[in-house]
C-alpha positions as a Markdown table, in Angstrom:
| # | Residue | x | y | z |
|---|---|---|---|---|
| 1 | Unk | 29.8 | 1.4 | -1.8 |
| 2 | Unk | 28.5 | -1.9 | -3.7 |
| 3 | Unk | 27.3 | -3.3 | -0.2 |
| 4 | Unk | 25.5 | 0.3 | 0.9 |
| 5 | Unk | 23.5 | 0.2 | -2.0 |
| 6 | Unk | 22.7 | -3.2 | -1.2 |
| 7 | Unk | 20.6 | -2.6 | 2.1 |
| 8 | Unk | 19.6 | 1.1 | 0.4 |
| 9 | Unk | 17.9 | -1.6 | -2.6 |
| 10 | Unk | 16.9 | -4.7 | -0.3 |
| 11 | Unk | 14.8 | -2.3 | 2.8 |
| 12 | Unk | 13.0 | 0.2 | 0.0 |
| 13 | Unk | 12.2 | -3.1 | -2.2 |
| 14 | Unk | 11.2 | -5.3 | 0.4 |
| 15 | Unk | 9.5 | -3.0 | 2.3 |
| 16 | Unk | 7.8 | -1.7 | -0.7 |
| 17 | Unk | 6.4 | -5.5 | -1.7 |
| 18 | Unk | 5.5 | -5.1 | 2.0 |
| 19 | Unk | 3.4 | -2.6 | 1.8 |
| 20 | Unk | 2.0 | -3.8 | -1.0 |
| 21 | Unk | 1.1 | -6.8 | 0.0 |
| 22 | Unk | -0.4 | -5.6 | 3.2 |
| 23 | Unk | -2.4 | -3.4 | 0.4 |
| 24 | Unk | -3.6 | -6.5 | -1.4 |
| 25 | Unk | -4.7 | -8.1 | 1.8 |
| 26 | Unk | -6.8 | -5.4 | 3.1 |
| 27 | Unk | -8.7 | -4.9 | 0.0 |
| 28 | Unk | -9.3 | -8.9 | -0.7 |
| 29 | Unk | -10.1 | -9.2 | 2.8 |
| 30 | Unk | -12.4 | -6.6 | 3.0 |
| 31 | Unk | -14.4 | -7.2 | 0.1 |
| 32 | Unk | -14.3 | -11.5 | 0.8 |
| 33 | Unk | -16.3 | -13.0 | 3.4 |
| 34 | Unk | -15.2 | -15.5 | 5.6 |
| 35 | Unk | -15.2 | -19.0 | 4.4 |
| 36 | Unk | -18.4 | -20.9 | 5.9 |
| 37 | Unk | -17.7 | -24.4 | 6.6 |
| 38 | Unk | -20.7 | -27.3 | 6.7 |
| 39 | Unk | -21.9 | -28.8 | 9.4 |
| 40 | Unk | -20.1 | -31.9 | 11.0 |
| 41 | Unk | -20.4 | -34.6 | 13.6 |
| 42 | Unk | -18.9 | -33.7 | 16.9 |
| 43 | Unk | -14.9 | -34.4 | 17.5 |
| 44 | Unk | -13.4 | -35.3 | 21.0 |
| 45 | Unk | -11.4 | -31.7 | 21.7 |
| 46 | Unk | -9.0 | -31.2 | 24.2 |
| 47 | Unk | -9.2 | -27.8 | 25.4 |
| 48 | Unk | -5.4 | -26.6 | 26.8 |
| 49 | Unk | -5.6 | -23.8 | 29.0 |
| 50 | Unk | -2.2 | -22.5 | 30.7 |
| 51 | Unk | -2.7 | -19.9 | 33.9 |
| 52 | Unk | -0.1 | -18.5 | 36.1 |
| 53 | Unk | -2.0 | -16.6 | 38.5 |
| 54 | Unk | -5.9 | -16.5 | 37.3 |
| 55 | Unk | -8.3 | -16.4 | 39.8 |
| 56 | Unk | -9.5 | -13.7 | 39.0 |
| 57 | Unk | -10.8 | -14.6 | 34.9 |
| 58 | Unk | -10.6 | -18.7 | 34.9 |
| 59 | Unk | -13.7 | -19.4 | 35.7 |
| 60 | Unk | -15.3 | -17.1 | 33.6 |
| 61 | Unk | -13.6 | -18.7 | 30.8 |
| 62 | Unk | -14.4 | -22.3 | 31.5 |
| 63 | Unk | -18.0 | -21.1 | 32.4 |
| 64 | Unk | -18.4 | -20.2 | 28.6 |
| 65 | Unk | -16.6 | -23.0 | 27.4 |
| 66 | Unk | -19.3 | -25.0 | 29.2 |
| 67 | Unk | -22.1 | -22.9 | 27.9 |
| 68 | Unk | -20.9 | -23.2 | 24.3 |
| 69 | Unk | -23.5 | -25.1 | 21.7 |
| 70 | Unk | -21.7 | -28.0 | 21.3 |
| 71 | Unk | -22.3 | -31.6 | 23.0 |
| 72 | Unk | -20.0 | -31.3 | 25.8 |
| 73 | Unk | -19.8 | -35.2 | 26.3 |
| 74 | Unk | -17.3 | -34.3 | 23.4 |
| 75 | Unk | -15.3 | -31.6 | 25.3 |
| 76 | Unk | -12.8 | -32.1 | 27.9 |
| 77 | Unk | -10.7 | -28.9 | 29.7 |
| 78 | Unk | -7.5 | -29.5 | 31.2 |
| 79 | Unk | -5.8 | -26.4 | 33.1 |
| 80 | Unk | -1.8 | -26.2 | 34.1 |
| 81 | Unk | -1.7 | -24.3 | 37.1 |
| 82 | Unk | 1.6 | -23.0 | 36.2 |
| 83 | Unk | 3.5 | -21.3 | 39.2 |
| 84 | Unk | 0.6 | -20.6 | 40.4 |
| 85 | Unk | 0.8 | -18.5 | 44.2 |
| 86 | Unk | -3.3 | -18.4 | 44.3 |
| 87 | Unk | -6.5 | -20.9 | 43.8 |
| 88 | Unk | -6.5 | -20.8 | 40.5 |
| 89 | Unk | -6.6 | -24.6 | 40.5 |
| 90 | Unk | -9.2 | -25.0 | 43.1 |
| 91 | Unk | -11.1 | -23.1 | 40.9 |
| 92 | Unk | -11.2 | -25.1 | 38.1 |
| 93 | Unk | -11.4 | -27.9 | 40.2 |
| 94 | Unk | -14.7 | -27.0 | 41.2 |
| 95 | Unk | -15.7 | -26.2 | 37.4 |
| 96 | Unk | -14.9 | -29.5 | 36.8 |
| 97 | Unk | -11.6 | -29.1 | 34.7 |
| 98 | Unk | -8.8 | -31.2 | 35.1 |
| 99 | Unk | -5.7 | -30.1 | 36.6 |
| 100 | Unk | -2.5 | -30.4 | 36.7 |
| 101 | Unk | 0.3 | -28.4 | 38.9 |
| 102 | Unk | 3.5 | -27.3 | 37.7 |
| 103 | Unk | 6.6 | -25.9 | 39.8 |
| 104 | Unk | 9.4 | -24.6 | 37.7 |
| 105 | Unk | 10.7 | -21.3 | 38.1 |
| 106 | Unk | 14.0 | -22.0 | 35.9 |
| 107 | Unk | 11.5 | -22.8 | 32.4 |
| 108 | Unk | 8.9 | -20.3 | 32.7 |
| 109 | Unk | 6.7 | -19.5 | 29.3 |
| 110 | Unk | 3.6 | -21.0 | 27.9 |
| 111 | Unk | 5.4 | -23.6 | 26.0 |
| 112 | Unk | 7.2 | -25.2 | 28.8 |
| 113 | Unk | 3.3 | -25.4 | 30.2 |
| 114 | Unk | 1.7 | -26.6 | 27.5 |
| 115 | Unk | 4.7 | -29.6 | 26.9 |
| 116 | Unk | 3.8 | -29.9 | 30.9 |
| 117 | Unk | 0.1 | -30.4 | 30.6 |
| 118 | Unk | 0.5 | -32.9 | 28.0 |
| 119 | Unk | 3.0 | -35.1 | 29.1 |
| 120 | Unk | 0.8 | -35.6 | 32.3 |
| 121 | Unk | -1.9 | -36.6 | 30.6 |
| 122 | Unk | 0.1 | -39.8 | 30.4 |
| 123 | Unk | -1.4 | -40.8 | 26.7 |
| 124 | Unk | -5.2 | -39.6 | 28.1 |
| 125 | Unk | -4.5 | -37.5 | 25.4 |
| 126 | Unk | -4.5 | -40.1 | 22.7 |
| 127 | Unk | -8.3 | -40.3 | 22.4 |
| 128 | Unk | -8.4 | -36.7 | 21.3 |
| 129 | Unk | -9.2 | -35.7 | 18.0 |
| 130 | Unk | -8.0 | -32.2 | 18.3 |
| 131 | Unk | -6.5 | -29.8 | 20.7 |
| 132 | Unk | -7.9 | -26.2 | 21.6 |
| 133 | Unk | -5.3 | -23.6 | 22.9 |
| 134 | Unk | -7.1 | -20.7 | 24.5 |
| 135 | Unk | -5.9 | -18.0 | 27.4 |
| 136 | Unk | -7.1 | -18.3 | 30.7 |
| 137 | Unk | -8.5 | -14.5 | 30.0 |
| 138 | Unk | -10.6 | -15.7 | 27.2 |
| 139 | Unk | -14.1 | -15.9 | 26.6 |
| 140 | Unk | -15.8 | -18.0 | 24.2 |
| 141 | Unk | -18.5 | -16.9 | 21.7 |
| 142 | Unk | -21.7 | -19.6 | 21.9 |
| 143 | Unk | -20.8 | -21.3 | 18.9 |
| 144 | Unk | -17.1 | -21.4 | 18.9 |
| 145 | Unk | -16.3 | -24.6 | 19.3 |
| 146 | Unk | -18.6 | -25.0 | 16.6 |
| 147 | Unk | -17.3 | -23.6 | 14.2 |
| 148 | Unk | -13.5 | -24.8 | 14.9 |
| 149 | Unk | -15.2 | -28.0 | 14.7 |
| 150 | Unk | -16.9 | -27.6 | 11.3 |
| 151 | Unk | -13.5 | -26.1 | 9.6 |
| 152 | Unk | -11.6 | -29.3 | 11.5 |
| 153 | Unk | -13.9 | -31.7 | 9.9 |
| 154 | Unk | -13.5 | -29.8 | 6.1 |
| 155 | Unk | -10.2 | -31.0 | 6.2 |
| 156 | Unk | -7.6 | -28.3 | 8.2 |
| 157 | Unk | -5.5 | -30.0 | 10.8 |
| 158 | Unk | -4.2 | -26.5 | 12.3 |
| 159 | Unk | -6.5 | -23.7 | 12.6 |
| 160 | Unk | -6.6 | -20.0 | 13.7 |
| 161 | Unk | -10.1 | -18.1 | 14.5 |
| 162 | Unk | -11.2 | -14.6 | 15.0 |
| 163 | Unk | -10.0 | -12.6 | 18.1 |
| 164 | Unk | -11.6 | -10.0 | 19.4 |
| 165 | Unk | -11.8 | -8.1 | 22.7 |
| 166 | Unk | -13.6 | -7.6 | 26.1 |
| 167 | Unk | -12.3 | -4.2 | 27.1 |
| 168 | Unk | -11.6 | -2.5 | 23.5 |
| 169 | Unk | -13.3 | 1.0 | 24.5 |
| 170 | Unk | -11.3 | 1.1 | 27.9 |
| 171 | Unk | -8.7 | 3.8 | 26.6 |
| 172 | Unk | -6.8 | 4.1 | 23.0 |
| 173 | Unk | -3.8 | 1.3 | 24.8 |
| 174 | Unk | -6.3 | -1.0 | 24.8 |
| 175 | Unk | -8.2 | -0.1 | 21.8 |
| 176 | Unk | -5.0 | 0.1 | 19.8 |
| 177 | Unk | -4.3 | -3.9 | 20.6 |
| 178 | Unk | -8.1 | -4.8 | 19.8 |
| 179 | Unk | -7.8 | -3.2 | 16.4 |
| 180 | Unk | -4.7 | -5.1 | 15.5 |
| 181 | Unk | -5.5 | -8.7 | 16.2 |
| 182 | Unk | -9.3 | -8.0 | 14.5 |
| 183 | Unk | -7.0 | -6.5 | 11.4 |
| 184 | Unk | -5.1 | -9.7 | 11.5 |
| 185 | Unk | -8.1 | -11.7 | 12.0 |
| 186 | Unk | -10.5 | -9.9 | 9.1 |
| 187 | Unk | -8.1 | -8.4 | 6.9 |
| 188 | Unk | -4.8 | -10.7 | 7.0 |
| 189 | Unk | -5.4 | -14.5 | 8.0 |
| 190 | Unk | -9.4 | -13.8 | 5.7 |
| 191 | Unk | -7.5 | -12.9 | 2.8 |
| 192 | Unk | -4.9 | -15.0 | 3.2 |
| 193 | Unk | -7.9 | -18.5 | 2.9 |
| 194 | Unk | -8.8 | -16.8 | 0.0 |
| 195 | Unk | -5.8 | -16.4 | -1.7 |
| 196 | Unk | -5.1 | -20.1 | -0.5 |
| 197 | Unk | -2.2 | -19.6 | 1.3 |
| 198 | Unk | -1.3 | -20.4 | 4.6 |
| 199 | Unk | -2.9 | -18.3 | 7.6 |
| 200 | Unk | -0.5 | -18.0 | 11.3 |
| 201 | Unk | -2.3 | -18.3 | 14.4 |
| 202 | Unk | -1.9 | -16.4 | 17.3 |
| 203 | Unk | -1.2 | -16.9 | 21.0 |
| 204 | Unk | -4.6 | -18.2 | 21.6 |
| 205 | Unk | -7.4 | -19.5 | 19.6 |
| 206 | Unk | -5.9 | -22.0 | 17.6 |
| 207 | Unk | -6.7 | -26.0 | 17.3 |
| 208 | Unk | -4.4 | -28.5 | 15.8 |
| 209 | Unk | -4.9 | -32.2 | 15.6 |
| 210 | Unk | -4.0 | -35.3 | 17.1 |
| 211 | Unk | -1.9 | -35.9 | 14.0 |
| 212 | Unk | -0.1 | -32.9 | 14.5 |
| 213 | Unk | 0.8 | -33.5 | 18.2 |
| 214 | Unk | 2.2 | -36.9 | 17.5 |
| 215 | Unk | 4.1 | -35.3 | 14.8 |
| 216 | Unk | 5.5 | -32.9 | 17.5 |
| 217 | Unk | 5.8 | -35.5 | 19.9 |
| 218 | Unk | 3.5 | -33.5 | 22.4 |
| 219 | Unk | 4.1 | -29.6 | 22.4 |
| 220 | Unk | 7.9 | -28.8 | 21.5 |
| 221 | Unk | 7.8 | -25.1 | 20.9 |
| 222 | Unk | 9.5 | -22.3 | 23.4 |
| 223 | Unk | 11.1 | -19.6 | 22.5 |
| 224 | Unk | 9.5 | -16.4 | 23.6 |
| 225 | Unk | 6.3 | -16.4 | 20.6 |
| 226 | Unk | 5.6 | -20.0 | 20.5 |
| 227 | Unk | 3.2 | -19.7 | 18.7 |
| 228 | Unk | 4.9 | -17.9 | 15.8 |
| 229 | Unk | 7.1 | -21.0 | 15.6 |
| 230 | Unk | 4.6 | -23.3 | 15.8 |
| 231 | Unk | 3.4 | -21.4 | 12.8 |
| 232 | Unk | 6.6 | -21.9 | 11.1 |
| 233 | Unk | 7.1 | -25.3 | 12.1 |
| 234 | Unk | 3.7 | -26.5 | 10.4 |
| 235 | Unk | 4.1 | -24.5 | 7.5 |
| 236 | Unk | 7.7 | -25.9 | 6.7 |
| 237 | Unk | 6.1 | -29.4 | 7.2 |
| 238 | Unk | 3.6 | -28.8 | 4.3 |
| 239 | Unk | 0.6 | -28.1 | 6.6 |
| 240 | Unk | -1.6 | -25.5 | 5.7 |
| 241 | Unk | -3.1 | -23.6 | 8.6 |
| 242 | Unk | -6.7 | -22.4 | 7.9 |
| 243 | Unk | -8.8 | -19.6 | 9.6 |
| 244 | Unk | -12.0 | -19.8 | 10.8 |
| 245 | Unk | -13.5 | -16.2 | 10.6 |
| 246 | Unk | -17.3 | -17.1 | 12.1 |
| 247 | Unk | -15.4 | -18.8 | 15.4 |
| 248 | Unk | -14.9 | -15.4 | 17.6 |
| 249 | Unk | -13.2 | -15.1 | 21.1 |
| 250 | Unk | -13.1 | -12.8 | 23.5 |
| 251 | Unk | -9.2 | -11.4 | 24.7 |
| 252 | Unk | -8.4 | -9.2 | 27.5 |
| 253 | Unk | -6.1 | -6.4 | 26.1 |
| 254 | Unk | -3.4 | -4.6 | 28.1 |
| 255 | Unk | -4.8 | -1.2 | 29.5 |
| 256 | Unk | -1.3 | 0.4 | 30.3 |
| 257 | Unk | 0.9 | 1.7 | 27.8 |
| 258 | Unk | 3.7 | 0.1 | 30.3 |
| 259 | Unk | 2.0 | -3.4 | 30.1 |
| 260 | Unk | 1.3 | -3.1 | 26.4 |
| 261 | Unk | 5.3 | -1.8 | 26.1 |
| 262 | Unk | 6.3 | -5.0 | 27.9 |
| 263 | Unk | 4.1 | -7.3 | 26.3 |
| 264 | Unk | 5.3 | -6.3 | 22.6 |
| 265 | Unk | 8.8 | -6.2 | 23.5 |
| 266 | Unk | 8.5 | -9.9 | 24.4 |
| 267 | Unk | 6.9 | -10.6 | 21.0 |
| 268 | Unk | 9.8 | -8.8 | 19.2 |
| 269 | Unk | 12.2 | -10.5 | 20.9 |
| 270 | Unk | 10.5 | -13.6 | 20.0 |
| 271 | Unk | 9.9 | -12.6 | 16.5 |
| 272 | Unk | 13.6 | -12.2 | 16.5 |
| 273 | Unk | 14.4 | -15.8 | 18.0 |
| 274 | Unk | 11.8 | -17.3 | 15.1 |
| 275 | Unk | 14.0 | -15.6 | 12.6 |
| 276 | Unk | 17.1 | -16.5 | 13.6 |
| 277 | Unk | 15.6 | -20.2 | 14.1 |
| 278 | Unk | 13.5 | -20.1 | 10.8 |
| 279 | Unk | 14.6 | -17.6 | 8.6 |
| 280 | Unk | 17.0 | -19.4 | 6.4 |
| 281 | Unk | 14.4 | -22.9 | 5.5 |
| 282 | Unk | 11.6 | -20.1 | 4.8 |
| 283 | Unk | 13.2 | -18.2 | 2.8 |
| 284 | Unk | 15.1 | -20.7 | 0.6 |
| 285 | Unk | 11.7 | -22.9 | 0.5 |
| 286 | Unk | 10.4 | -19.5 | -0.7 |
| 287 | Unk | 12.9 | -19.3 | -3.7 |
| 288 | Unk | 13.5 | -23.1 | -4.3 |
| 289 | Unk | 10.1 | -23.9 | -4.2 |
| 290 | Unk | 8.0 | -20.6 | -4.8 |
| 291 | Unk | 6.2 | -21.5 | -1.8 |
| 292 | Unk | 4.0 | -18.4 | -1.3 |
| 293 | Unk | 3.3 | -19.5 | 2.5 |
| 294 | Unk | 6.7 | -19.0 | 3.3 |
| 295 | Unk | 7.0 | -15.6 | 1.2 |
| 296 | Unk | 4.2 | -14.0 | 3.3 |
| 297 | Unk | 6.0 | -15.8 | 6.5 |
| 298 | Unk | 9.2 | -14.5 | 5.4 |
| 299 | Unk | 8.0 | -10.7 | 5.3 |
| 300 | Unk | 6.7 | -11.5 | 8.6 |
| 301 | Unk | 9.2 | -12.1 | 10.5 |
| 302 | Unk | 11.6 | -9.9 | 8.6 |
| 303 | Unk | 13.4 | -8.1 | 11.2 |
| 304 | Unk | 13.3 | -4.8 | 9.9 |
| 305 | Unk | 15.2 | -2.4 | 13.2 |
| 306 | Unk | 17.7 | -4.7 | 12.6 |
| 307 | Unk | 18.4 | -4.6 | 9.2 |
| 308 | Unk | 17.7 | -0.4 | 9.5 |
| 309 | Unk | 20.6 | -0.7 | 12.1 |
| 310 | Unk | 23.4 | -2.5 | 10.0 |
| 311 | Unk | 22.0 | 0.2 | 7.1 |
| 312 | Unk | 22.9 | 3.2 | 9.7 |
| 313 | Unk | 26.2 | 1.2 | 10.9 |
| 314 | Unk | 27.4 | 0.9 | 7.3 |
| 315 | Unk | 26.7 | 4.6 | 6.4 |
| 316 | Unk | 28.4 | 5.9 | 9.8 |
| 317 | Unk | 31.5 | 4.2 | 9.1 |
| 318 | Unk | 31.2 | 5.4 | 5.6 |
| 319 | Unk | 31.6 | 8.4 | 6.3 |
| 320 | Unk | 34.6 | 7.9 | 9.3 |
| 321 | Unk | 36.3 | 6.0 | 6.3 |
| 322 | Unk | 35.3 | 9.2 | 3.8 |
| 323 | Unk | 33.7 | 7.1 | 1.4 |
| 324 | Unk | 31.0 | 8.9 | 1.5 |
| 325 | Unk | 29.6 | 12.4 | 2.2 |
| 326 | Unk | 27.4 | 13.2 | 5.3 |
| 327 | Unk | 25.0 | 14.9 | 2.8 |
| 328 | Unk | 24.5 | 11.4 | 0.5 |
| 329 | Unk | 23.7 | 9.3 | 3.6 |
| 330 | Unk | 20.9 | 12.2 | 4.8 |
| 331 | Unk | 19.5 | 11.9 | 1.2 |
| 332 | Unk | 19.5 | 7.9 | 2.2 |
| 333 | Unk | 18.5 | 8.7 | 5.6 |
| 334 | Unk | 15.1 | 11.1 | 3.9 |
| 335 | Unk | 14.2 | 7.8 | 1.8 |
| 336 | Unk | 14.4 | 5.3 | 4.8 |
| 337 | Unk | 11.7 | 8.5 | 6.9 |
| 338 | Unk | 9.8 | 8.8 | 3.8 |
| 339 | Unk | 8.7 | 4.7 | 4.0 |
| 340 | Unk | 7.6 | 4.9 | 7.2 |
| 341 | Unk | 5.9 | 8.2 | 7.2 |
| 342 | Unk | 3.9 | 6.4 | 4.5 |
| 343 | Unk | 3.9 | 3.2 | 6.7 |
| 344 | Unk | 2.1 | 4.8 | 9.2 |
| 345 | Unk | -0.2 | 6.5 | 7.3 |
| 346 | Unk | -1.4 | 2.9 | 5.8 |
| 347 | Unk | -1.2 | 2.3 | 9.2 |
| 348 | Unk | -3.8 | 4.8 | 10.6 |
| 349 | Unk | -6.2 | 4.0 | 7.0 |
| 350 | Unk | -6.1 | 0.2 | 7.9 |
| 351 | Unk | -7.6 | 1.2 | 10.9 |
| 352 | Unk | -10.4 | 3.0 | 9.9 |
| 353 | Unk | -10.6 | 0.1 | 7.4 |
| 354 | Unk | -10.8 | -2.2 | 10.1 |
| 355 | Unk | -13.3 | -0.3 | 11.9 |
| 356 | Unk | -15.7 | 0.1 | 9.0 |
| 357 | Unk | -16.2 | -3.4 | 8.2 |
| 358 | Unk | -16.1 | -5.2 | 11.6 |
| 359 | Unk | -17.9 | -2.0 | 13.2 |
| 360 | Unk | -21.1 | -4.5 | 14.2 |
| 361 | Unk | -18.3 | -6.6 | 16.7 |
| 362 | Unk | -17.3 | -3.3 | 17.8 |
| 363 | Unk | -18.3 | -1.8 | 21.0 |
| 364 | Unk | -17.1 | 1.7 | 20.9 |
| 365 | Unk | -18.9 | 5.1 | 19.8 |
| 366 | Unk | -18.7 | 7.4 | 17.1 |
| 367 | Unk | -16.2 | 10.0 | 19.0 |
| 368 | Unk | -14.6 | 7.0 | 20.4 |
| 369 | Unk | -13.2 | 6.0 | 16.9 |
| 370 | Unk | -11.8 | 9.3 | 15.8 |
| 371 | Unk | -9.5 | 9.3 | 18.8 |
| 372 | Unk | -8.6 | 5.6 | 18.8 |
| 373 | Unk | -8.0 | 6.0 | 14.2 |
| 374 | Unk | -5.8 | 9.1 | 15.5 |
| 375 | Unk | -3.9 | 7.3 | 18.5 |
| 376 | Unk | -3.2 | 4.2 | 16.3 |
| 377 | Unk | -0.3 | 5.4 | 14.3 |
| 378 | Unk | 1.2 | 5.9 | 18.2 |
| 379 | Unk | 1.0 | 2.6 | 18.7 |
| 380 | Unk | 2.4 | 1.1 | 15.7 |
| 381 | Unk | 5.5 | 4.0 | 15.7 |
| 382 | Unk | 6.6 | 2.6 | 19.5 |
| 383 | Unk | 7.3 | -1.0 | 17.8 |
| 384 | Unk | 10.4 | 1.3 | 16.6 |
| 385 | Unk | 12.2 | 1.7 | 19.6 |
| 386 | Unk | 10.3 | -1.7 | 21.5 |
| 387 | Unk | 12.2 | -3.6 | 18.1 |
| 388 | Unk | 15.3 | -1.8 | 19.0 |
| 389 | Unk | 15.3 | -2.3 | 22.5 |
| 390 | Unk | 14.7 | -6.2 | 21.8 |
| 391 | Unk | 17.6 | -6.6 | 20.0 |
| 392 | Unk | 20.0 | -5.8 | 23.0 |
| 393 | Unk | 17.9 | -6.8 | 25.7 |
| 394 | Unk | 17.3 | -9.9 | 27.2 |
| 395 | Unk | 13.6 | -10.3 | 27.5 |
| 396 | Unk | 11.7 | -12.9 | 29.7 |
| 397 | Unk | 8.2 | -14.1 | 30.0 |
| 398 | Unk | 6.5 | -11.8 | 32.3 |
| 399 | Unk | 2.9 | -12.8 | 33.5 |
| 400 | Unk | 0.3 | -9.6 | 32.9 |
| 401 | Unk | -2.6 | -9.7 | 35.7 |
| 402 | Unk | -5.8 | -10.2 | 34.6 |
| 403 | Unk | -8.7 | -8.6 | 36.2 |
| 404 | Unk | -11.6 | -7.7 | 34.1 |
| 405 | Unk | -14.0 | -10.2 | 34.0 |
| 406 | Unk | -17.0 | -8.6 | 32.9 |
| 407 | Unk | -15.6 | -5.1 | 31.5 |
| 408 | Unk | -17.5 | -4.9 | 28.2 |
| 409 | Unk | -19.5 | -8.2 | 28.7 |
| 410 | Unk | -23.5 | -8.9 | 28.9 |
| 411 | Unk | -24.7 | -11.3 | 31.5 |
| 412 | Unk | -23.3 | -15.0 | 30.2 |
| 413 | Unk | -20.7 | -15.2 | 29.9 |
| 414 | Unk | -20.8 | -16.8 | 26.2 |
| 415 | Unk | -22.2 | -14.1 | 24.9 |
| 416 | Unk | -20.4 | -11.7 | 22.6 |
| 417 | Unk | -20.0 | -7.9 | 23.8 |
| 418 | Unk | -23.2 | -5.9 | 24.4 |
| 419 | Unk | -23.7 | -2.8 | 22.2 |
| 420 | Unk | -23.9 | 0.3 | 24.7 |
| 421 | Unk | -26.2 | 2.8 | 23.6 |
| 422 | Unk | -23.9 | 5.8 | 23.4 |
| 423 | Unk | -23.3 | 5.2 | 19.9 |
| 424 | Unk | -24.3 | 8.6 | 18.1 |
């Protein structure tokens, strides 16, 4: 029984300094404003741009990294053409970006192309000062590079920005993924540089610095979220990764709730792999050392299906052994409901929450957020069985086409969203 009332006091007590947390965030997020950053002489960046497949957005993006306000004798974009069956590469060829090719159908993932990229640079890359990550569907805000630059030169060595979307109003699939990367970016990573802990970046939109790569001897992270473990990886080697809340890109979200299924069940997996990888050093660093970074890491990654799974296991067998009665593990069973009832809930308020304060980057009407608020708590409930399915599933990269260049977009392409005037 000893070990049943374990997980009973470990998922209702972590989860509950979960949910707290989470609680603290939104409200010191929401009433801080991003940190502003003076300005600073130009760096040499390396912009890293991996694309399986993107004729169809590429040159978009490298057209607004090009129009960006920032002297672009100081800006160099290199593209891998990774697997590429299309002219993706004769596309940025004519942009002017550097290229290289890659073949390898056996190490397929963004990692194995970044690690690619740089390696071919044959030490090029050594005159960098920092390194840009960004998707091949992205589009750049004006001042973007910017701002990363101004937060690079105040002292941050890894740093995350804001991410927000080209095709939020499309339907609630895509409107649900918009409203959680801008909650990550406003109420999460914002809160987190003004607590002073350590922010995580996100599959694209991040910069880290030439000391960083040396460090890494290139690009070493693969497992399914690389950049979750590159996350971890800096953060156990003392770096603190900072946020940049005024440098704001532009992300194409998935418009199928098949795409969106198959892109988060790749993430869980991976959040799973980063756990099993990086678990253990974050959470003893977290009791050792009372690192906060790796606390708010460690609740992260926490894999909670899983845990929920050896909970249900344990009371099953329980009950076969006669330990226990069917009616105490219900009683269990309510408390374990009640959490995420409530979960959700949160859920569907931090969403309105979002939408209240970043409603100006928002390109969506009144009617438009009742039904994505209400849809929201959908979209976080289907992590339940995508988690679940993760665990016993192998799960590979999976390229998702791209194909919306201009969907909520005003006529350059560095421009943010343009407001529609169906707002009521």
């Amino acid at each position: 029984m000893i070990l049943l009332y374990f997980f009973d006091a470990l998922i209702i007590f972590v989860g509950a300094i979960g949910i707290i947390y989470q609680g603290v965030c939104v409200f010191v997020g929401l009433f801080g404003k991003p940190e502003e950053f003076p300005d600073a002489d130009p760096h040499k960046i390396c912009v890293l741009i991996s694309a399986r497949n993107e004729k169809n957005v590429i040159g978009q993006l490298i057209k607004s990294i090009r129009e960006c306000d920032y002297d672009q004798s100081f800006v160099d974009i290199w593209v891998c053409a990774d697997n590429c069956t299309d002219n993706t590469a004769q596309i940025c060829r004519d942009l002017g970006a550097s290229v290289v090719e890659r073949e390898n159908l056996d190490l397929i993932g963004k990692g194995y192309a970044l690690e690619y990229m740089i390696n071919e640079m044959n030490h090029k890359d050594d005159d960098y000062d920092a390194f840009l990550v960004l998707d091949a569907d992205n589009i750049l805000d004006k001042n973007y590079i910017k701002e990363m630059n101004k937060c690079f030169s105040s002292g941050y060595e890894v740093i995350t920005s804001y991410r927000n979307s080209k095709n939020t109003s499309t339907n609630w699939v895509s409107a649900a993924s918009a409203l959680w990367f801008i909650k990550e970016s406003r109420l999460l990573n914002n809160s987190r540089m003004i607590i002073g802990t350590s922010c995580h970046v996100g599959g694209t939109g991040f910069m880290f610095s030439q000391r960083i790569k040396t460090r890494n001897n290139g690009w070493k992270h693969h497992l399914l979220t690389e950049d979750l473990e590159f996350t971890m990886d800096t953060v156990l080697n003392g770096d603190r990764i900072g946020y940049c809340g005024k440098a704001m890109l532009y992300d194409e979200q998935p418009v199928t709730f098949s795409q969106s299924w198959r892109q988060r069940l790749r993430w869980s997996k991976g959040f799973l792999q980063v756990f099993s990888k990086y678990g253990h050093a974050l959470i003893r660093r977290a009791i050792k050392e009372g690192d906060f970074s790796c606390v708010d890491l460690s609740l992260l990654i926490l894999p909670w299906v899983f845990l929920q799974i050896i909970r249900l296991g344990l009371g099953a067998l329980y009950i076969a052994l006669g330990i226990q009665s069917v009616a105490g593990q219900v009683s269990s069973l309510e408390s374990m409901a009640l959490m995420t009832v409530i979960g959700l809930f949160l859920m569907m308020i931090f969403a309105l929450i979002t939408i209240v304060a970043e409603r100006d980057k928002l390109d969506i009407s009144n009617k438009e957020i009742v039904v994505f608020i209400l849809s929201f708590p959908l979209y976080v409930l289907s992590y339940m069985p995508i988690s679940f399915q993760a665990i016993f599933s192998k799960v590979e990269w999976k390229p998702i086409e791209h194909g919306q260049p201009s969907t909520s977009l005003g006529e350059t392409s560095a421009t943010k969203p343009s407001k529609k005037s169906k707002k009521k």
